[in-house]
N, C-alpha and C positions, 0 to 999 in steps of 0.2 A: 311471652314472646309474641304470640300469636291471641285471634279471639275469634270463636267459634259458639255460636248462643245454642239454643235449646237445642237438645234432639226430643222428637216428640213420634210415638213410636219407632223408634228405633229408625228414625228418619230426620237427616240431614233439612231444616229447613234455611237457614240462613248461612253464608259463607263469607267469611269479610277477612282481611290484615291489618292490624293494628301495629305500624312500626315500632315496638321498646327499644330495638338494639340498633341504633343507628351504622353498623356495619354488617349489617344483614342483606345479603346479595338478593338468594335464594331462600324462599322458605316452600316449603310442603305443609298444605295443609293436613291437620290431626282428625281424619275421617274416623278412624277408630271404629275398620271394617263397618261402619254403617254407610249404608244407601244414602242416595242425593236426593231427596223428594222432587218430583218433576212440578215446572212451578215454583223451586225453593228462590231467595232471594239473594245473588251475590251482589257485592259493595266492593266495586275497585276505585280506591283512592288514586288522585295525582300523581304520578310517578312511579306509576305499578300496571303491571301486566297480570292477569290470572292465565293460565296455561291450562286445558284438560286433556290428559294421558291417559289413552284408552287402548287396556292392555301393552302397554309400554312404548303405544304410537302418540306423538303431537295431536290431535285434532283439532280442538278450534284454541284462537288467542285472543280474550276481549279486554279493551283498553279500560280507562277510567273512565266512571259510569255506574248507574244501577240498572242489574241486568236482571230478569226474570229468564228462569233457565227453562225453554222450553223449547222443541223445535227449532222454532224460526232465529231465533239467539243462538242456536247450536246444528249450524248448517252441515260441518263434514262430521262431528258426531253422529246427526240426526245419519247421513249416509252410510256412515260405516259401521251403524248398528239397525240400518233399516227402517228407521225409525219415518219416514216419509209414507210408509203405510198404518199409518195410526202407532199413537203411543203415551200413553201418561201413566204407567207403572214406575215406580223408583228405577233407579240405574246405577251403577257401580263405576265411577272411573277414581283416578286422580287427580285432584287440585293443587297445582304449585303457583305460585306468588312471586313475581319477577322484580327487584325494582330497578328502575331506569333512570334515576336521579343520578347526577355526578358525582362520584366519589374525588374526592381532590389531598392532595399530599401522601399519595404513596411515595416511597421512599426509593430509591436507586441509588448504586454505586457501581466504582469498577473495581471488581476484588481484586484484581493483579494492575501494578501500573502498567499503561499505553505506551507504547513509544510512538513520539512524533517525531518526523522529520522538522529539522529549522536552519533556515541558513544560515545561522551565526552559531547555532551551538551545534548542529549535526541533528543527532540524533537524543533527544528527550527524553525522560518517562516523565510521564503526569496521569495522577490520580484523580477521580471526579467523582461529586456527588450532586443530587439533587434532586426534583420530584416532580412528577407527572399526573395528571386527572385522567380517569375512566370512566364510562358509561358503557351499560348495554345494549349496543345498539340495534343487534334483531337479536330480541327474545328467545323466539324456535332455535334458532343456531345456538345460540350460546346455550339453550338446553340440553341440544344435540350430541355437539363437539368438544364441551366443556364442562357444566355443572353434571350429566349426566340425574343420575338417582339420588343422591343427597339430600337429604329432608331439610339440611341447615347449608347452606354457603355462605360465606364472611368475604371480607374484600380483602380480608390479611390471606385468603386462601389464591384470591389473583395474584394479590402481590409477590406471593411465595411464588407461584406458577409463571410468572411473567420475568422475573428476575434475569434469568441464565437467558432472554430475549432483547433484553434492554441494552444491556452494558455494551455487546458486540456492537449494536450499532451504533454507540458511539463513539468507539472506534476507527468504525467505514467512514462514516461521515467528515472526522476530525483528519484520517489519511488527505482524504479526498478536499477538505477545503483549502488546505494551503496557507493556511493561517498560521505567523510565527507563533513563538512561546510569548514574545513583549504585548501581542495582540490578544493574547486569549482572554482576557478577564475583558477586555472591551468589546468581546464578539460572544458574548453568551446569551445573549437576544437571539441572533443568528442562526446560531448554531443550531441551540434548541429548536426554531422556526423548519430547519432544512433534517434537523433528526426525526419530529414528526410523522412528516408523510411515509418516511422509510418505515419505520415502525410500526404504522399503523398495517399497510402490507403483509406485516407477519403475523395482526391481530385479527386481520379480518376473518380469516378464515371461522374463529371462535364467537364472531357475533360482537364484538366488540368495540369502541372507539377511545382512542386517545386525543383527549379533545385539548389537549395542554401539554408538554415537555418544557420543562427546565433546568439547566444549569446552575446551583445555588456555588459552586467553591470546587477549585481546583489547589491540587498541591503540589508543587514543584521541587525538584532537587533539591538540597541546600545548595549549593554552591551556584545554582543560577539564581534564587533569590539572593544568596549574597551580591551576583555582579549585578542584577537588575537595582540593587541595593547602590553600589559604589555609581552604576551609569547615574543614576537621578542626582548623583550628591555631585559630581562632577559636572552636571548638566545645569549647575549653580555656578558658576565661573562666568558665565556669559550677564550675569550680575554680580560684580566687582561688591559689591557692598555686599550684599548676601553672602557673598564666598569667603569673604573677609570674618564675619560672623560664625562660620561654617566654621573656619578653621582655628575658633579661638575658643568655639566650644568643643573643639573634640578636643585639643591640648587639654581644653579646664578636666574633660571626663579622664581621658588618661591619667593626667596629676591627683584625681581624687581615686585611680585603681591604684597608683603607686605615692600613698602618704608620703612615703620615707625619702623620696626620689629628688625633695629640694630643687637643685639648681637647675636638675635635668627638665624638668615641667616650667620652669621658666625659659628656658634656652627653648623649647619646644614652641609657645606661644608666641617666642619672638621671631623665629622661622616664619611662622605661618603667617605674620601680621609682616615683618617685613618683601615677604614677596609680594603679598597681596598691595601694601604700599607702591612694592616698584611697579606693578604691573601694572595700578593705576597710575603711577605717574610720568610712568612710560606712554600710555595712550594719551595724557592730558597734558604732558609739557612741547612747546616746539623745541625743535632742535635746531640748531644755525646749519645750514646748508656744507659748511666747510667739514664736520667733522660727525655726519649722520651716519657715517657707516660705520665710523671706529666706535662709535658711543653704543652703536649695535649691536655689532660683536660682543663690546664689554657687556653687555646689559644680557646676552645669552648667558653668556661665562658663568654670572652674575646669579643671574637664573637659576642655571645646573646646581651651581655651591647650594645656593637653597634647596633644591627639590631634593640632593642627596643627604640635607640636613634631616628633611621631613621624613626620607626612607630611614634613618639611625632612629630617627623616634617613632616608627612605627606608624607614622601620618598615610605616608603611599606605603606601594608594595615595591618591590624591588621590579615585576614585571612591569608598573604601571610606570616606573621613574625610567626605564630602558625605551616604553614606548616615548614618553614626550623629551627624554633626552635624540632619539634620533629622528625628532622631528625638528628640533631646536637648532641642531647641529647641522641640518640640510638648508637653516635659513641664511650661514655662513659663506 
């Protein structure tokens, strides 16, 4: 996991981190009660902090770089051991290994469903998943408040720690945006964008940055997938030729649920192809002036016969054929 070269009397000369395990947060270096030789050489690579704990305090934190561990590279050490009145004897602290690279695809959900307000269905549950990126953003702190003394930290140990932090605020935030249920899947850019900053809020305290939030997949009721279902297929009417289409492949799928059903599956087909007929030929024929209200009337009439056809075959619902029957009937 780690690389640590010679000891040469029983003294620490070089100090360096070799990442193997790329979800290694925090490492401690393996001093293996020997002394630091004064002078000795540490190696902090890109995306790494070294930390020296001097008796259980922070002291100094040097970035990437090779450093020569001497006094003047070890300013609040050198103070809080005195060291500004002469000093080149070995020393005794601890060495931990920070890295600061971004971790990306931790995992979130929300273990219980949400309820969202929506103005057309009330009140919702929806369930979400998705994933966020981490860094650490001050070292000392996230020593501090967070990794504490652990020789190893992994970023499955944030994830696990962060978890019971995340899901709530997607909750406030989803309260709070006002976004129906037919909206959500086209606002998860958003969302994510405004859950963010709240978030970060509750991480800062631990040294920490969430430099990403995402929404990958929401899950909704059945039965409003089923109407968001029925709205789109209805929302094909407004192209007469599509809708026509529409309603000759659901007959065909019903006829091949019910082989034995014969006549029924054609009389079904013919429903659905004859209204679609009338209603096209109703918008494309003129009518002579003398006799456009009576042909109206009958062309409602006309109508209803069919839609209550398509409710016996299971085409509409019986709620759906009551809505457009008293719209039909108010055009009388």
């Amino acid at each position: 996991m780690g690389l640590f070269d010679f000891f040469k009397d029983e003294f620490i000369e070089v100090i360096d981190w070799v990442e193997q395990d790329p979800d290694v947060v925090l490492w401690k270096f393996p001093d293996r009660d020997a002394n630091i030789k004064y002078g000795a050489q540490l190696t902090v690579r890109e995306s790494q902090v070294a930390l020296f704990v001097d008796e259980g305090q922070i002291a100094d934190v040097l970035g990437p770089g090779q450093w020569e561990l001497i006094t003047e590279n070890l300013p609040v050490l050198t103070t809080l051991r005195n060291w500004d009145k002469g000093f080149k004897s070995p020393f005794k602290v601890d060495v931990y290994f920070i890295s600061t690279r971004t971790f990306t695809n931790l995992k979130w959900g929300t273990p219980n469903p949400v309820i969202m307000t929506d103005p057309q269905f009330k009140q919702v549950r929806v369930r979400a998943h998705g994933v966020y990126f981490v860094k650490v953003k001050d070292p000392a702190t996230f020593f501090k408040e967070f990794a504490g003394t652990h020789p190893v930290l992994r970023i499955q140990d944030i994830e696990e720690r962060l978890r019971g932090i995340v899901a709530p605020k997607f909750s406030e935030v989803l309260a709070e945006s006002g976004i129906s249920v037919m909206g959500l899947v086209a606002n998860y850019t958003e969302l994510g964008d405004k859950i963010r900053p709240f978030l970060q809020k509750d991480v800062e305290p631990f040294g920490l940055e969430i430099t990403k939030f995402q929404i990958t997949s929401t899950t909704l009721p059945k039965e409003v997938e089923a109407f968001y279902d029925k709205v789109t297929n209805m929302n094909m009417v407004e192209d007469m030729e599509r809708f026509t289409r529409f309603l000759q492949a659901q007959a065909i799928e019903k006829a091949a649920d019910n082989p034995g059903g014969g006549a029924g599956e054609g009389i079904g087909i013919g429903v659905g192809l004859g209204m679609a007929k009338m209603m096209m030929d109703s918008q494309e024929r003129p009518k002579p002036a003398s006799d456009t209200t009576a042909q109206s009337k009958q062309e409602i009439l006309d109508l209803l016969k069919q839609l209550g056809g398509m409710v016996k075959e299971g085409i509409l619902t019986q709620e759906e054929f009551e809505a457009k029957k008293k719209e039909l009937l108010s055009r009388l």
